[in-house]
C-alpha positions as CSV (number, residue, x, y, z in Angstrom):
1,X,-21.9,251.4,167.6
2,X,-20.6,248.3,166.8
3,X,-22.0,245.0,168.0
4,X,-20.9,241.9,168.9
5,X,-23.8,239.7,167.3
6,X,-22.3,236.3,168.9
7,X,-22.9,238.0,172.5
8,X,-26.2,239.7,171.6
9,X,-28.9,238.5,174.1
10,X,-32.2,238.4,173.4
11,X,-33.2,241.8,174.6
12,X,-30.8,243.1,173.5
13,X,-32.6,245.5,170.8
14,X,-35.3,246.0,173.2
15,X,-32.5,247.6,175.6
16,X,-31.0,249.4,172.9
17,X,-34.0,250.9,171.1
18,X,-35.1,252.3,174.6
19,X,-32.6,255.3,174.6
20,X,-34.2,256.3,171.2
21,X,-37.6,256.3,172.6
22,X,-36.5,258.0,175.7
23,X,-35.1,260.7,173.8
24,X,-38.8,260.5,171.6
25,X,-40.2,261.4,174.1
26,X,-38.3,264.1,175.9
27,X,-38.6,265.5,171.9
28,X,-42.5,265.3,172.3
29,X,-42.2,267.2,176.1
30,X,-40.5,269.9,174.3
31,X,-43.0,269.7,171.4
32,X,-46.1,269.8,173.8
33,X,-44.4,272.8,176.1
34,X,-43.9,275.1,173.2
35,X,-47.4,274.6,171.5
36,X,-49.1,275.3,175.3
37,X,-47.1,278.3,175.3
38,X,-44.8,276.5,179.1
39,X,-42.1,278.2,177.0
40,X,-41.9,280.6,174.4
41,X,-40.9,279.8,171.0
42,X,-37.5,280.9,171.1
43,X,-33.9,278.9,170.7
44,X,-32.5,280.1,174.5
45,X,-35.8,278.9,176.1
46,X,-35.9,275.7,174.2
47,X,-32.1,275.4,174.7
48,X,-32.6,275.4,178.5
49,X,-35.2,272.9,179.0
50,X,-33.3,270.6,176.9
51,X,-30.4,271.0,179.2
52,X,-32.8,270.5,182.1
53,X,-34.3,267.1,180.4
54,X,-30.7,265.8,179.9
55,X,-29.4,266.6,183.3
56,X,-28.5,263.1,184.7
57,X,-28.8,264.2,188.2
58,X,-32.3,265.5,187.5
59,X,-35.5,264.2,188.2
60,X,-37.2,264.7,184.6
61,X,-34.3,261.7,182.9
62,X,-35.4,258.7,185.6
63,X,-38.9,259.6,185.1
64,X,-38.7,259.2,181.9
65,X,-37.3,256.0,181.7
66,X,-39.8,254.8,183.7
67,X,-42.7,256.2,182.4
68,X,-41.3,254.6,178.9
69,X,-41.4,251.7,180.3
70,X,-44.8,252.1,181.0
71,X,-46.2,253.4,177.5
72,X,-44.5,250.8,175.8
73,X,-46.4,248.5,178.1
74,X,-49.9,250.2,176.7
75,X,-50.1,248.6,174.0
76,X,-49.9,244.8,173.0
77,X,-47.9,243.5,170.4
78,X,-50.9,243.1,168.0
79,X,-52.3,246.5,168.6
80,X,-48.6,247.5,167.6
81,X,-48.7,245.6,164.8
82,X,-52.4,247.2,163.3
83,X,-51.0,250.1,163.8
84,X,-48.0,249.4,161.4
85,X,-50.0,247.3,158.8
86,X,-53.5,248.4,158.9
87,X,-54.8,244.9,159.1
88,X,-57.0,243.1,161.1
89,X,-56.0,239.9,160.3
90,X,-52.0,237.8,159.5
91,X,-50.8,241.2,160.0
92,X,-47.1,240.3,159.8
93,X,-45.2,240.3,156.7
94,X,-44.2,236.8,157.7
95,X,-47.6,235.8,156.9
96,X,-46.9,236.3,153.5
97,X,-43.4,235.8,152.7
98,X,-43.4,233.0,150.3
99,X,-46.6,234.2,148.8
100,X,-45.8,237.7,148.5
101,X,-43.0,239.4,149.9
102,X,-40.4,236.1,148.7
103,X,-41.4,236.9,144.9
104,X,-41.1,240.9,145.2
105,X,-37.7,240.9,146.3
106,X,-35.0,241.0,143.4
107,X,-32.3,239.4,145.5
108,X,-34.4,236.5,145.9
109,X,-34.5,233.4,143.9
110,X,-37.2,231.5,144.9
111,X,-36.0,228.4,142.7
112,X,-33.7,228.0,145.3
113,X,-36.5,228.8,148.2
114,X,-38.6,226.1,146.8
115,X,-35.8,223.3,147.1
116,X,-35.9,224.0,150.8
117,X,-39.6,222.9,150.6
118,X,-39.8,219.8,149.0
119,X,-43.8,219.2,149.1
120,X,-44.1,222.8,148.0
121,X,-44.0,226.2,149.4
122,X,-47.0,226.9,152.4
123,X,-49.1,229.2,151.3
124,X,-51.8,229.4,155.0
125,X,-50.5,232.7,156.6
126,X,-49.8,230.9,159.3
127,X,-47.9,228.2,158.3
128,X,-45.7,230.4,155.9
129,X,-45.4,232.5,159.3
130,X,-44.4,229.2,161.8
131,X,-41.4,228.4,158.5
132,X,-40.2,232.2,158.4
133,X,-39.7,231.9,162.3
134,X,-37.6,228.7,162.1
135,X,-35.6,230.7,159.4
136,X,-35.1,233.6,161.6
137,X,-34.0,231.4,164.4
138,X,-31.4,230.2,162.0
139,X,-30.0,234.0,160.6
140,X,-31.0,235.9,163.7
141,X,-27.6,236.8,164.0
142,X,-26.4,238.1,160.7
143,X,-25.5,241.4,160.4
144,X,-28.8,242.4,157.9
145,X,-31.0,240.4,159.6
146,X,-30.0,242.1,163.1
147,X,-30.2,245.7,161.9
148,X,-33.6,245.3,159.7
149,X,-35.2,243.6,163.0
150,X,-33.7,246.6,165.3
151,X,-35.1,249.5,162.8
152,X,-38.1,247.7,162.7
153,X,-39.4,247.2,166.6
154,X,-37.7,251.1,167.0
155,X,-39.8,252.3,164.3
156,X,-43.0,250.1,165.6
157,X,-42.4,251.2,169.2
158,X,-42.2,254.7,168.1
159,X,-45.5,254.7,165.9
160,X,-47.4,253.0,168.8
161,X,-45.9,255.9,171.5
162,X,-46.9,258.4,168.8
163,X,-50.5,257.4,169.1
164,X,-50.7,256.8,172.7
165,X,-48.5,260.8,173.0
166,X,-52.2,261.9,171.1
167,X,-54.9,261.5,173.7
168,X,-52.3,263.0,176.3
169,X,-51.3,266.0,174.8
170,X,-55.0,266.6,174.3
171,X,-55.8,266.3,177.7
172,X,-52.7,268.4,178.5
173,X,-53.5,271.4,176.1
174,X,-57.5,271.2,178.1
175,X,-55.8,271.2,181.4
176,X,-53.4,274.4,180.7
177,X,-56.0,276.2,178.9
178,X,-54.2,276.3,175.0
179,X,-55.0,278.2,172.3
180,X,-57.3,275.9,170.0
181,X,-55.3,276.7,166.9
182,X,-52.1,275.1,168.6
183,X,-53.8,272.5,169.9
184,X,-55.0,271.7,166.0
185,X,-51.3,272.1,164.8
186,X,-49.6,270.4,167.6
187,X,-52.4,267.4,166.6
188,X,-51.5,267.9,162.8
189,X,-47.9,267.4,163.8
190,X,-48.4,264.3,166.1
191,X,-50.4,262.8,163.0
192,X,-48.3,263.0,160.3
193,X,-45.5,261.7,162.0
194,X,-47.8,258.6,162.9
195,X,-48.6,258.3,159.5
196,X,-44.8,258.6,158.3
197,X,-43.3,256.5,161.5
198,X,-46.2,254.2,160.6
199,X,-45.1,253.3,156.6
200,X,-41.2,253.3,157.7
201,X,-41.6,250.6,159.9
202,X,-43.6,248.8,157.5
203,X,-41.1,249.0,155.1
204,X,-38.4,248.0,157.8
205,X,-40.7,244.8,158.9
206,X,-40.8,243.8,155.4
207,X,-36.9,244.2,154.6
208,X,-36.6,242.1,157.7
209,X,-38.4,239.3,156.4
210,X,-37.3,239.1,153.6
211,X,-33.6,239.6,154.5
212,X,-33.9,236.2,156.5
213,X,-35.4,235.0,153.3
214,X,-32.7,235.9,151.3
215,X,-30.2,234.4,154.1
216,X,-31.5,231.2,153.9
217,X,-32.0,231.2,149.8
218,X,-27.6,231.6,150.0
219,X,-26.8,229.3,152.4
220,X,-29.8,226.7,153.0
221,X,-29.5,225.0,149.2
């Protein structure tokens, strides 16, 4: 879909990435009904609760969207951000662009990064954080920028739900009375893709930093 960055508000991602998470979680319904045995594991069952789930005029679609509204609520944006990077502490790459994530990336020159910074690059997490922000406010709009941040909060919000789909299913599989081997392999599932959903969007969140670093390194100096 194409965009029309000049008119983009600033929830506009948010909006956006909330069809993909709807759709997540319908995914994770289906996931959950076939592991506790609601339906059997066969295309023409599957097939029809799909088309049930995607019925507009159903029920199942605005519940949905609501109750997304709700999970993504669950967490704070720190606890998202642990979750992603695995630290307690200046999670965000932006903590360590100039330090770290700056020097990594080819397309870079930090030569031309350091002009911008005339008593020398900060190097406190926090302060190299506060100067990729005023950056970002600068590039938020340019194409690479916009698509690296919007692949980035998707793939965050989806690692967070992932977790927070874990303690429900279990109590789900308990309350219908599953098999314990699907409840392990419907777990096994759910944790893998946390693990994988987890790395992409540190990838992503890292790209997005230092895309507005390279933004700035063309057309600040």
């Amino acid at each position: 879909m194409k965009v029309n960055l000049a008119k983009v508000k600033p929830r506009y991602i948010k909006s956006e990435n909330r069809k993909w998470l709807i759709s997540y979680l319908l995914l994770h319904i289906v996931i959950f009904a076939l592991f506790s045995s609601l339906i059997n594991f066969n295309l023409t069952d599957a097939n029809q609760l799909v088309l049930k789930l995607k019925n507009p005029q159903g029920f199942i679609p605005l519940t949905a969207a609501i109750l997304i509204i709700v999970l993504e609520g669950l967490f704070k944006n720190p606890v998202k951000e642990f979750l992603v990077f695995w630290r307690l502490k200046h999670r965000l790459p932006g903590h360590r662009v100039f330090t770290k994530v700056g020097p990594r990336d080819s397309r870079i020159d930090m030569d031309r990064v350091k002009k911008l910074y005339p008593e020398g690059l900060p190097e406190d997490p926090m302060k190299q954080n506060n100067e990729w922000f005023k950056l970002y406010r600068e590039y938020q709009k340019e194409l690479q920028v916009f698509y690296s941040h919007q692949a980035f909060l998707l793939t965050r919000d989806l690692a967070s739900l992932t977790v927070i789909f874990i303690p429900f299913s279990i109590f789900g599989h308990f309350l219908l009375g599953s098999k314990p081997q699907m409840l392990v392999y419907h777990l096994l599932i759910l944790v893998i893709l946390f693990f994988g959903i987890s790395l992409s969007a540190r990838h992503y969140g890292e790209q997005f930093v230092a895309n507005v670093l390279a933004e700035a390194s063309l057309k600040k100096v």
